[in-house]
C-alpha positions as CSV (number, residue, x, y, z in Angstrom):
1,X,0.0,0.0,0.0
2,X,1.3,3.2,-0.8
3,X,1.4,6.8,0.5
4,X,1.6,9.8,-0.4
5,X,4.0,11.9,1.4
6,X,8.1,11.8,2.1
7,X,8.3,10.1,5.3
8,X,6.6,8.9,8.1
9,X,8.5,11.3,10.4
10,X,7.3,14.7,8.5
11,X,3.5,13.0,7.8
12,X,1.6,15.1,10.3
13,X,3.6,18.9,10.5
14,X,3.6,18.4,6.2
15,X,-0.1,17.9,6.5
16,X,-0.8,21.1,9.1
17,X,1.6,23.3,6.8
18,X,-0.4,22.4,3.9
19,X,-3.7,22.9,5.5
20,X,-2.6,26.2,6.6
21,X,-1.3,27.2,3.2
22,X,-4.2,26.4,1.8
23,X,-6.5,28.0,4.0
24,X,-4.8,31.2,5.7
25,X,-7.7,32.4,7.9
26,X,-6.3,28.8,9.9
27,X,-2.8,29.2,11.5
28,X,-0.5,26.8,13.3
29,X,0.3,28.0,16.9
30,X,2.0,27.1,20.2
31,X,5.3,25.6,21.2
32,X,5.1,22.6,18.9
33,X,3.3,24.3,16.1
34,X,0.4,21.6,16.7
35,X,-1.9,23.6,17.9
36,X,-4.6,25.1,15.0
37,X,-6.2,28.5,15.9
38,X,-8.0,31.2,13.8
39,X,-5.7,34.2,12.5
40,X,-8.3,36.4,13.3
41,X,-8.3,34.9,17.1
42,X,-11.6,35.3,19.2
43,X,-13.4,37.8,20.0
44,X,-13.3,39.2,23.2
45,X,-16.4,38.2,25.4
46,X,-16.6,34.5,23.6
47,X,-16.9,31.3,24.8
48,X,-13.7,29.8,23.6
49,X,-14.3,26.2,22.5
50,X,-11.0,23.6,22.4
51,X,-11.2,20.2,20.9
52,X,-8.1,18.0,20.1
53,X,-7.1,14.3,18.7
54,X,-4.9,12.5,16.8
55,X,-4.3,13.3,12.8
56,X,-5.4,10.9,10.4
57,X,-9.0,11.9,11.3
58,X,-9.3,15.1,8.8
59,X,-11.8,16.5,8.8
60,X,-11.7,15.8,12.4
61,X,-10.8,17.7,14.2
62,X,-8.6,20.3,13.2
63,X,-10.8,21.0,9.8
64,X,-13.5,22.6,12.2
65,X,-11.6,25.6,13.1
66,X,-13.4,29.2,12.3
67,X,-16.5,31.1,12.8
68,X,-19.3,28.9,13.9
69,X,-17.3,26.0,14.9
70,X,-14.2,25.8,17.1
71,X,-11.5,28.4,18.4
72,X,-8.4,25.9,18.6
73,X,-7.5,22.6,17.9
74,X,-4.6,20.1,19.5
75,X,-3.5,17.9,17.6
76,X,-1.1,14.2,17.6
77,X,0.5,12.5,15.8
78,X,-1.6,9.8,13.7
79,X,-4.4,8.2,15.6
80,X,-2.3,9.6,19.2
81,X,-4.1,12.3,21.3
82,X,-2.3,15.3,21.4
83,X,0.6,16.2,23.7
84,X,0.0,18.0,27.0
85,X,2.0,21.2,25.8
86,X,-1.0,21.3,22.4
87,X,-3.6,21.4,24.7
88,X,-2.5,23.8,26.9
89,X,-1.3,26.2,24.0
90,X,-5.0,25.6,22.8
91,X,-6.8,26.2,26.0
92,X,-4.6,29.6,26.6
93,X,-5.8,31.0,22.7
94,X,-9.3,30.1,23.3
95,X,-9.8,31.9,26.2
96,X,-11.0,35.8,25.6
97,X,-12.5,36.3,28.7
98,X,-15.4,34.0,29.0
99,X,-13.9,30.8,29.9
100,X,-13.1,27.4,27.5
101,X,-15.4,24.6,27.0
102,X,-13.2,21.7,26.1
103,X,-15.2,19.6,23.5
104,X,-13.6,15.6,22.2
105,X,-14.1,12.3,21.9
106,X,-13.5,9.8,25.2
107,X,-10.1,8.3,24.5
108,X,-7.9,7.5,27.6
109,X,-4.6,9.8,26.1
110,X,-6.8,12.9,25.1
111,X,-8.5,12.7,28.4
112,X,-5.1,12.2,30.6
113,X,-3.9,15.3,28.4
114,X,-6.4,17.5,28.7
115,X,-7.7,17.1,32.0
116,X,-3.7,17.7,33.2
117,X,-3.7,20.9,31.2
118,X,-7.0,22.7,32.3
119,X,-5.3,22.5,35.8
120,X,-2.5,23.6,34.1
121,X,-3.9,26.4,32.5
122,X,-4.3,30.4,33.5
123,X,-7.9,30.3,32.1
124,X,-10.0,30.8,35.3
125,X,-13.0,28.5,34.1
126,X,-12.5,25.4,32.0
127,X,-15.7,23.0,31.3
128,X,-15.5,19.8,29.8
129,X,-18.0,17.4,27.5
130,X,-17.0,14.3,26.3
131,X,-17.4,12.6,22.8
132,X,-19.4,9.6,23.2
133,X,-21.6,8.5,20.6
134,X,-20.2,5.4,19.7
135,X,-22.9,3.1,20.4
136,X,-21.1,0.1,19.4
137,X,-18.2,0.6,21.8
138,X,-20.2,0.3,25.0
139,X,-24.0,-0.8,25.8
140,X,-26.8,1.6,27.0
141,X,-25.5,1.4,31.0
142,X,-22.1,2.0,30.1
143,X,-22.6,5.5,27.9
144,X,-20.3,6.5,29.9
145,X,-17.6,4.4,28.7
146,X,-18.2,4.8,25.1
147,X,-16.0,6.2,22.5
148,X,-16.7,9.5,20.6
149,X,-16.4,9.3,17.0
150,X,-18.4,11.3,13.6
151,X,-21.2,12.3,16.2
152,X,-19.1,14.8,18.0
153,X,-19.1,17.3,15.0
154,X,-22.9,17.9,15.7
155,X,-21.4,19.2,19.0
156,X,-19.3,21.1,17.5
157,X,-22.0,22.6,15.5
158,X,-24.5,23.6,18.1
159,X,-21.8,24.4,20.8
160,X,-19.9,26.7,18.3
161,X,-23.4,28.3,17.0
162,X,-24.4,29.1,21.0
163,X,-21.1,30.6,22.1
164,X,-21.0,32.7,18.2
165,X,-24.3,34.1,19.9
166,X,-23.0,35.3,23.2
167,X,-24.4,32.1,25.6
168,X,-21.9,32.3,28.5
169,X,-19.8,29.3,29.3
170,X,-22.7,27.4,31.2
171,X,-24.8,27.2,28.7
172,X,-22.7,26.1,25.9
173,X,-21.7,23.8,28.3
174,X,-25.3,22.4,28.5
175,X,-26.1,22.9,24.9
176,X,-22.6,20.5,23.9
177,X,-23.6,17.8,26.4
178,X,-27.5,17.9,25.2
179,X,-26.3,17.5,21.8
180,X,-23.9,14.6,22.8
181,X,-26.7,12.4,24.7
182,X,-29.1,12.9,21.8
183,X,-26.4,11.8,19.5
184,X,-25.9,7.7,18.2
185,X,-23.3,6.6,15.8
186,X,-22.2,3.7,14.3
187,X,-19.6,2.2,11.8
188,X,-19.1,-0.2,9.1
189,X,-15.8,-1.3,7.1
190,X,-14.8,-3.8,4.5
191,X,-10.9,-2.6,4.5
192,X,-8.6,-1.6,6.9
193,X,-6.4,1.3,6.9
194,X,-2.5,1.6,7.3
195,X,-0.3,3.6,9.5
196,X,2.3,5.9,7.9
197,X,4.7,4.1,9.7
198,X,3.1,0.5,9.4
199,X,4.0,-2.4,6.5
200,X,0.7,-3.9,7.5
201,X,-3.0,-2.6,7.8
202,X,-3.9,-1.4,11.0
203,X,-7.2,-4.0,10.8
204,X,-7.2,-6.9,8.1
205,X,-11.1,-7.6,7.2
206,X,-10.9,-10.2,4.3
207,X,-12.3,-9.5,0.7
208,X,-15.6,-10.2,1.2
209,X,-16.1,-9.5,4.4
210,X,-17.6,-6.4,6.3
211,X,-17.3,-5.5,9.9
212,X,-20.1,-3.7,11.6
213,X,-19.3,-1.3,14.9
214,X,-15.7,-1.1,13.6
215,X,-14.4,2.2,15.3
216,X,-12.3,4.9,13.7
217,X,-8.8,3.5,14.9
218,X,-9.6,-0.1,14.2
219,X,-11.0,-1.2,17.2
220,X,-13.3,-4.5,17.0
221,X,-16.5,-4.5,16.2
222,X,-19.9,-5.9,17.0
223,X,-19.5,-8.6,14.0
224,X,-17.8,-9.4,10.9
225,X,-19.9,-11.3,8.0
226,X,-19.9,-11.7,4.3
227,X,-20.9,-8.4,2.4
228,X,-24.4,-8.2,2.0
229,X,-26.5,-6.0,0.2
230,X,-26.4,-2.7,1.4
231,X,-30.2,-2.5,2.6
232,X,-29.2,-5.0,5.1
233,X,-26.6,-3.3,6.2
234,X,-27.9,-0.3,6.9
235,X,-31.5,-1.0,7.9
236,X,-29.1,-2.8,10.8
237,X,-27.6,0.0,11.6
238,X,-30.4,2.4,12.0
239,X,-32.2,0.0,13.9
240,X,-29.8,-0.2,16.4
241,X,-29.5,3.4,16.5
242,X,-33.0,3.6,16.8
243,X,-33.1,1.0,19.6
244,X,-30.4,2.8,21.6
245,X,-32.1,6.3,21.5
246,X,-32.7,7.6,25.4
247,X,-36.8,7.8,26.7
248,X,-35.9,12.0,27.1
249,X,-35.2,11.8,23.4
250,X,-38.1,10.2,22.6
251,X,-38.9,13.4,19.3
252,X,-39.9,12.2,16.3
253,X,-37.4,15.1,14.4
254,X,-33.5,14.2,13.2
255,X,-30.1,15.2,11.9
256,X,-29.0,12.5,9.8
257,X,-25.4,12.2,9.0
258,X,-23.9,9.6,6.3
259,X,-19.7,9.8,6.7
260,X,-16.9,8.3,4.6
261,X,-14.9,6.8,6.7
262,X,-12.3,7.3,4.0
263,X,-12.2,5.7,0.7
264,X,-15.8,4.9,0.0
265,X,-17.1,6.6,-3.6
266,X,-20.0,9.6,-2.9
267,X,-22.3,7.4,-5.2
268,X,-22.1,4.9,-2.0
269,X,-23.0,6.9,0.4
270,X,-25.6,8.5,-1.2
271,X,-27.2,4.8,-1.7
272,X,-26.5,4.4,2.1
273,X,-28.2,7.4,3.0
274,X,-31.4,6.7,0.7
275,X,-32.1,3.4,2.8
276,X,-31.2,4.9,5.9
277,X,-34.1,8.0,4.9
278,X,-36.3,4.5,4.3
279,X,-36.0,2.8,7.5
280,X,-36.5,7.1,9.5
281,X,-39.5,7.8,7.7
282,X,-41.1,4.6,8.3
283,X,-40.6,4.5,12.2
284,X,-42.2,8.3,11.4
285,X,-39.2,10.1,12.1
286,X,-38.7,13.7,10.2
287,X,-35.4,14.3,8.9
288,X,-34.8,18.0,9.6
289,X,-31.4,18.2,8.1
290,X,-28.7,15.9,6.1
291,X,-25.1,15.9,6.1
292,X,-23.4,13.5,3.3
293,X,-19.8,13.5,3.3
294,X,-16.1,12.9,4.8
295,X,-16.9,14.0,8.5
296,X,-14.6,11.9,10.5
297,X,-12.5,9.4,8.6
298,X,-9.9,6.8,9.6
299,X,-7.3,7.7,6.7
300,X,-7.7,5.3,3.9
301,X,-10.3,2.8,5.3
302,X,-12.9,2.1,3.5
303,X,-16.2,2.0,5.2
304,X,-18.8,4.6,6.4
305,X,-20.8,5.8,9.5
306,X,-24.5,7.0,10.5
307,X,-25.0,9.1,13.0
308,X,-28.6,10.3,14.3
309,X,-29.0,13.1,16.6
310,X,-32.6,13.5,17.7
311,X,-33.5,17.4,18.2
312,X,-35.7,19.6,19.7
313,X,-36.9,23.2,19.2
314,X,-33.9,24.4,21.2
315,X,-31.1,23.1,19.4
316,X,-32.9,22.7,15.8
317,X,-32.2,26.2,14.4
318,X,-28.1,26.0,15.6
319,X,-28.2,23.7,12.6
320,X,-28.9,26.3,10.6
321,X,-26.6,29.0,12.1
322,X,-23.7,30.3,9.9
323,X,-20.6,28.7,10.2
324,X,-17.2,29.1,8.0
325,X,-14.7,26.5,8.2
326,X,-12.4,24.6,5.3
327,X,-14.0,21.5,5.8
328,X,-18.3,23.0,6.4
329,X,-19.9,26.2,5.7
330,X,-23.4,27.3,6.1
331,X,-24.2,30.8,5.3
């Protein structure tokens, strides 16, 4: 398998540089230079929100950067959280004054890292939600432990779209972990990916077969089975969303998001996303807004995700608030 780039040691700061090039409202910041922030910084009297992960994710996480979205972004090297000096530097250029809501997905190293650094940090108030719409990764009593994967960027949208508006840190806060509860995910994959640095894929899933619950660094799924039709596959998956959904959540209105988890064609998805409009609209579910594209990706895998957020009248119309990012703008 081959890549595209000059070595394994330059893979990550060659990818920021070029990101930044090509989009110079984005910057790279901090000691390491892996920290992402916004040229224009943030405006005094904002929430500042912070997320952070490991590269190989792009979109996620540094792609969400700008007006809208996110103030500043750690990030590791491929599929590693970030170090404690990137979240620190992040958490410092967030904050103008309102405090810093710290927004990413529940892995142990991100957590260990952040968590160190918003003691660390001269930013007087520091709030934290975590990523975890996975719903493969842990059953309904465990939420708690589950991982946070394409889900999260809903967070990012309505979190970003309250503290644009002026919502103090509180209620960003509340907005972030509303959006995360109401918020399930899951994955299928019929190829692995590889490492920069790896000879070998990361996951081996024979031709032929695909793996359902698969999560975006590999991690095992629920099952692996021949490839069946993609009906099947899908209908599982909303199902299972659908079965996981929490009594409080019980509305019959949804954001539906199909994601490439790499190197599926758009055709695909957009077949995915008609049968997963099917199996909604028969359980009487309203699809209030739709989001088809590379979200959250595990480098070259190829596979996809669903995620389903059920909404309400509060956090419906953040939706529709403007955002400007590289990776997703709404005017």
């Amino acid at each position: 398998m081959k890549k595209l780039m000059n070595s394994p040691s330059t893979y990550v700061d060659d990818s920021l540089s070029g990101l930044t090039f090509a989009y110079p409202d984005l910057v790279r910041a901090g000691k390491t230079g892996r920290t992402i922030v916004r040229r224009a910084g943030v405006r005094k009297g904002k929430v500042g929100i912070v997320t952070g992960g490991g590269s190989g994710h792009l979109p996620l996480f540094c792609g969400y950067v700008g007006p809208g979205l996110l103030d500043a972004c750690a990030v590791g090297n491929v599929f590693e959280g970030p170090t404690l000096q990137s979240c620190l530097d992040a958490i410092d250029m967030a904050d103008a004054g309102a405090g810093v809501l710290l927004l990413y997905g529940n892995y142990g190293g991100d957590r260990m890292n952040f968590d160190m650094a918003s003691k660390m940090t001269r930013v007087e108030q520091v709030r934290t939600v975590l990523g975890i719409d996975d719903i493969a990764s842990a059953g309904p009593h465990e939420r708690h432990k589950r991982r946070g994967v394409a889900g999260i960027t809903l967070a990012f949208k309505t979190a970003g779209a309250a503290a644009e508006g002026g919502a103090p840190l509180e209620e960003v806060t509340r907005i972030a972990q509303k959006t995360i509860e109401r918020t399930h995910s899951i994955g299928l994959a019929w190829a692995g990916c590889r490492l920069p640095s790896a000879d070998e894929p990361l996951v081996d899933i024979s031709d032929g077969d695909v793996e359902l619950g698969i999560g975006i660094h590999g991690e095992p799924g629920i099952w692996r089975r021949p490839m069946a039709p993609v009906d099947a596959l899908v209908g599982e998956m909303v199902e299972r969303i659908l079965e996981d959904r929490l009594p409080e959540s019980d509305g019959n209105k949804v954001v539906l998001m199909v994601n490439n988890l790499g190197a599926t064609p758009v055709d695909e998805l957009f077949i995915a996303y008609r049968r997963a409009h099917e199996v909604l609209t028969t359980n009487d579910i309203s699809i209030v807004r739709s989001f088809v594209g590379s979200f959250a990706t595990s480098m070259e895998m190829a596979g996809m995700s669903i995620s389903v957020c059920f909404i309400d009248d509060e956090i419906e119309p953040l939706f529709s608030a403007p955002t400007c990012s590289p990776f997703w703008s709404i005017q």
